[in-house]
N, C-alpha and C positions, 0 to 999 in steps of 0.2 A: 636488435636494439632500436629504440625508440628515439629519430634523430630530435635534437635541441640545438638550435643555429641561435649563435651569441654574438651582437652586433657589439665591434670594439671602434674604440676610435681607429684616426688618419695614422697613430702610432703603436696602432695594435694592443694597444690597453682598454682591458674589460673593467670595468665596477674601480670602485674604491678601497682604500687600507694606508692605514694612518700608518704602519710605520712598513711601507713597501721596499724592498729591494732591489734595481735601484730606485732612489727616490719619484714617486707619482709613477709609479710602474703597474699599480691593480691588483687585485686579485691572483692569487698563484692561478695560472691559466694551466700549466702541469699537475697539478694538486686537482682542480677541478675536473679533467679530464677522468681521473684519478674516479675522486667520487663519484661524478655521475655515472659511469661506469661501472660502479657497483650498486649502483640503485636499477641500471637495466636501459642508462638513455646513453646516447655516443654524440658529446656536445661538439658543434662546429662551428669555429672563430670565423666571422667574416669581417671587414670593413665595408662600411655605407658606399666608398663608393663602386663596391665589386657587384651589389646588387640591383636587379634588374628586371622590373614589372611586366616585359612583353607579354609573356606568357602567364597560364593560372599556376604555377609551383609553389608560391606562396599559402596558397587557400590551405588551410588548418595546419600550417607549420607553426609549431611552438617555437617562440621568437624570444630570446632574453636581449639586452640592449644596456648598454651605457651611457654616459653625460657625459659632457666637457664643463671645467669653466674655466678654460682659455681666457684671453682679452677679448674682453665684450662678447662674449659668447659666442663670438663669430660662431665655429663651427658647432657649439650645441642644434642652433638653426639647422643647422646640415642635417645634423641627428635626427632631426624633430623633421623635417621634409622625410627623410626614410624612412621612420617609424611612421606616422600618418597616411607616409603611404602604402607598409605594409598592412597597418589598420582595413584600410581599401583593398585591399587584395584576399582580406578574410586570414591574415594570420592570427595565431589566437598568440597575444603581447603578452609579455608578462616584465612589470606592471602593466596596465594600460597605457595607452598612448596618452590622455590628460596629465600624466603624472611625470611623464617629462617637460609636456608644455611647463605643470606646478614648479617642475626642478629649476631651483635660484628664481622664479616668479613668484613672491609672496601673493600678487593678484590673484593670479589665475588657483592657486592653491586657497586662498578666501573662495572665490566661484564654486570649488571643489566641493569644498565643507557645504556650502548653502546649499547646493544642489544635491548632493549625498547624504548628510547627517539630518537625524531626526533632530528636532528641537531641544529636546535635553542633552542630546551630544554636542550640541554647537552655541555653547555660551557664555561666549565671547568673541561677537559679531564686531568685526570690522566693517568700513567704509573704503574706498576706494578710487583713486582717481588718475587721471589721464596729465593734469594740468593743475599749475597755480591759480588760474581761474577758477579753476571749477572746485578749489579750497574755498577761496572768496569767498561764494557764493553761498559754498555749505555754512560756513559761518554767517553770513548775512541771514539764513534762513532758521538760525539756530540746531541745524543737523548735530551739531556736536559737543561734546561734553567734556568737562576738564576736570582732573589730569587728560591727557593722552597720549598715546604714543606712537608714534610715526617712524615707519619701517620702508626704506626703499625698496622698490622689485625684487632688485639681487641685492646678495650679501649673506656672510656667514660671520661669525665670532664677532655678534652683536656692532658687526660695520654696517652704519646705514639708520644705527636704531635710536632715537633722539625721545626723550620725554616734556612734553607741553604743559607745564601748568597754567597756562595763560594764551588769547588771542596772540599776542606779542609774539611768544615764544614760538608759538606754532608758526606765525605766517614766516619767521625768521627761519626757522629752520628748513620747512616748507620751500622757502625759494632755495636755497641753499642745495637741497636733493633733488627737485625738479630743475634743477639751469641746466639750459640746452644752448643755450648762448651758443650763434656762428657769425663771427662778423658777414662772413659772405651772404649768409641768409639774409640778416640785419640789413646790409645795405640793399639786397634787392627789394625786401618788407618796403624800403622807405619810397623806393624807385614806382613801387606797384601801388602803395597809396596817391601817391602824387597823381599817374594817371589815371586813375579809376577811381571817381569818385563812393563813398560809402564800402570799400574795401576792405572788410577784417583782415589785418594782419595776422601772420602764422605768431603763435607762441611762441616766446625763446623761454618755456618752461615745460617743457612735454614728458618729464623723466616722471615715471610712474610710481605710485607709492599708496600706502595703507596706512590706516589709524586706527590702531587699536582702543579700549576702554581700558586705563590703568588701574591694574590692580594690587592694592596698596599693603604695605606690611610687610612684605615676604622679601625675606631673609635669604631664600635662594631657589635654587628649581633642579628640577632634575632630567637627565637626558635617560630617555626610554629607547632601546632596541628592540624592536620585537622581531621573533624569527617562529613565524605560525605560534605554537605553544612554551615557547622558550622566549622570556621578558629580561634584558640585561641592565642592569638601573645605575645610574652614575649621580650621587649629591652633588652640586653644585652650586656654591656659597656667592653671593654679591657681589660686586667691587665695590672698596671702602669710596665713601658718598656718590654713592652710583646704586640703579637701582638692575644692571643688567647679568646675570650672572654668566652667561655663553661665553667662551671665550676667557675666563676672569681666570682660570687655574688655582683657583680660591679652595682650601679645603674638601679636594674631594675626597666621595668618600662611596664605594660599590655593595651593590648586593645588600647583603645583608643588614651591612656597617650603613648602608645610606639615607636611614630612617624616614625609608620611605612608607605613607600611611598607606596599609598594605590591603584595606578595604578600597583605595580608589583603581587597584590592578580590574578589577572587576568594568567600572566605567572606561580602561584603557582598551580592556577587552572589545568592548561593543564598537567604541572608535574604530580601533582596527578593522573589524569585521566589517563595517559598514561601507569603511573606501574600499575594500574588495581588493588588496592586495597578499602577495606574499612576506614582503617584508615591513620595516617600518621603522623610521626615527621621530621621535617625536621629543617635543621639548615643555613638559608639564611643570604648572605650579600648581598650589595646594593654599588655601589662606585658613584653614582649619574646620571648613563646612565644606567648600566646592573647591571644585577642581577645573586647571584652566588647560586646554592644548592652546601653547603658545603657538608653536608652528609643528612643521612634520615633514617630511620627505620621504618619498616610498624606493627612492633610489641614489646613488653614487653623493652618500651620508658620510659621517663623519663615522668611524669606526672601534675608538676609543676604548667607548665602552664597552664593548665584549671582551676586547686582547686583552683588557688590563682589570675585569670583575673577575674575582677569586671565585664568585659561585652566582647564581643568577635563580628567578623563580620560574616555577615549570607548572601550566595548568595540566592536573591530570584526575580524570575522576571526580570530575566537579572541586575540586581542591588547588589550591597554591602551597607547592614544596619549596622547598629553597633547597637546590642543588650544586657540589660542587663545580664547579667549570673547570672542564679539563678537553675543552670540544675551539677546536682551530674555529678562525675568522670563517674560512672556505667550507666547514663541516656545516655550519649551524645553517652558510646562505643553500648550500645543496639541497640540504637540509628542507628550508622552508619552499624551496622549490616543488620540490618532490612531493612534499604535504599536501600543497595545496594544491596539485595537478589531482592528487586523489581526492582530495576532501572537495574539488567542484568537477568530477567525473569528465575533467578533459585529456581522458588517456582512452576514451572512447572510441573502437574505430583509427587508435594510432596501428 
């Protein structure tokens, strides 16, 4: 069999699942053994910190891997130093290693899209920044456009996410998400001005953040799972006088029922393909012409929508079925694992 080494976290929990037992427990790691097992691979749990780069053993190990989002991601960092440096060792990652930097980074997942997506896939180009200065400035230079919307680094069920129709509104908000405020800092800033003349003091506004272009009218959005050729789709309606639907518990409504326009599955298609992953959450609107990827995640996502769609669409044969779902959380991710080891021939030489 063809070994698959699964980096879990410091508490031995693999991947995500919304209603785990016990609670934030992952993935059935039993259940998965299970699958992969009859696809022909023999998966092995490790923790980050059992592994160990002396040697070349890494070089073309298929590597799955998970996130945290602990407080302040302390240990996701951890993750993200092991994975980067299995990346260096020549394991072949599954996602890539970017896409945990992307995981709860709304930045580095903007990076993602520019540098990844052709032009008609990515339109709905954010800005991005480091600092409430460096807001200033873009406003001073007229870089930006109103409405907008402003989305901290991290956050999930639309925490973090503010909309600007105005200067005002933005720089308000703006400081608000970037405060990095430390007195201790503060008072050394004033100690290091005083002696040294012409001294930029550090920011006490350094928390990172994105602006997106508001897109007006929509009534709600939809969460998209994709698992290689299996799409699970979830409506979701607004919050009354809000315009954020994530998190809202608003009317949902699956599959079939979600009246999602079933012509834009084809452009979610190409998205997918083009970040080069196995799996995929994505967070789509539609305004009746185009279609927007809010955000997206290629790993440790919200789960939702698969456990609780009665049926989901299935590309087969140049065609979109609508199939019932009767296929486990752990089936559909083996699932797109296994596809996509064949469909990019890296079972080559395993």
């Amino acid at each position: 069999m063809t070994e698959i080494y699964c980096i879990t976290d410091y508490k031995g929990v693999f991947g995500s699942r919304f209603d785990a037992e016990p609670y934030r427990s992952g993935l059935d790691k039993n259940l998965l053994v299970e699958l992969f097992k009859k696809n022909g691979f023999s998966p092995i749990f490790i923790r980050p910190c059992d592994i160990s780069f002396i040697n070349q053993f890494w070089k073309d190990k298929i590597v799955l891997y998970t996130s945290s989002e602990e407080y302040n991601l302390y240990y996701k960092t951890f993750i993200e130093d092991i994975v980067f440096g299995l990346k260096e060792a020549g394991a072949i990652l599954l996602p890539d290693a970017l896409f945990l930097r992307a995981n709860n980074n709304k930045v580095f997942m903007e990076i993602i899209e520019q540098v990844k997506l052709p032009k008609e896939l990515h339109n709905l180009p954010a800005k991005y920044f480091g600092t409430f200065n460096e807001i200033k400035n873009a406003i001073k230079a007229n870089e930006i456009t109103f409405p907008c919307v402003l989305k901290s680094a991290a956050g999930a069920k639309s925490r973090g996410v503010v909309l600007a129709n105005n200067e005002k509104e933005l720089l308000q908000n703006a400081k608000k998400i970037t405060k990095t405020f430390r007195l201790k800092v503060f008072v050394k800033e004033l100690i290091r001005m005083r002696l040294h003349k012409g001294y930029l003091h550090e920011s006490a506004y350094q928390g990172k953040l994105i602006i997106q272009p508001f897109v007006k009218g929509l009534q709600n959005d939809w969460k998209v799972l994709i698992y290689e050729n299996k799409y699970f789709i979830l409506k979701r309606s607004v919050r009354v006088n809000d315009f954020r639907a994530s998190g809202s518990g608003l009317n949902y409504k699956s599959g079939g029922e979600s009246e999602f326009p079933i012509q834009m599955l084809s452009y979610l298609r190409e998205f997918y393909l083009s970040l080069d992953v196995p799996n995929l959450s994505i967070d789509f609107g539609f305004d009746g012409t185009k279609g927007y990827v809010f955000e997206y995640q290629a790993l440790h996502y919200g789960t939702y929508t698969q456990q609780k769609s009665k049926d989901y669409y299935e590309y087969e044969n140049g065609e979109w079925r609508l199939k019932q779902n009767d296929l486990k959380l752990e089936e559909v991710f083996v699932y797109s694992i296994v596809e996509y080891l064949k469909r990019k021939n890296l079972l080559l030489g395993q």
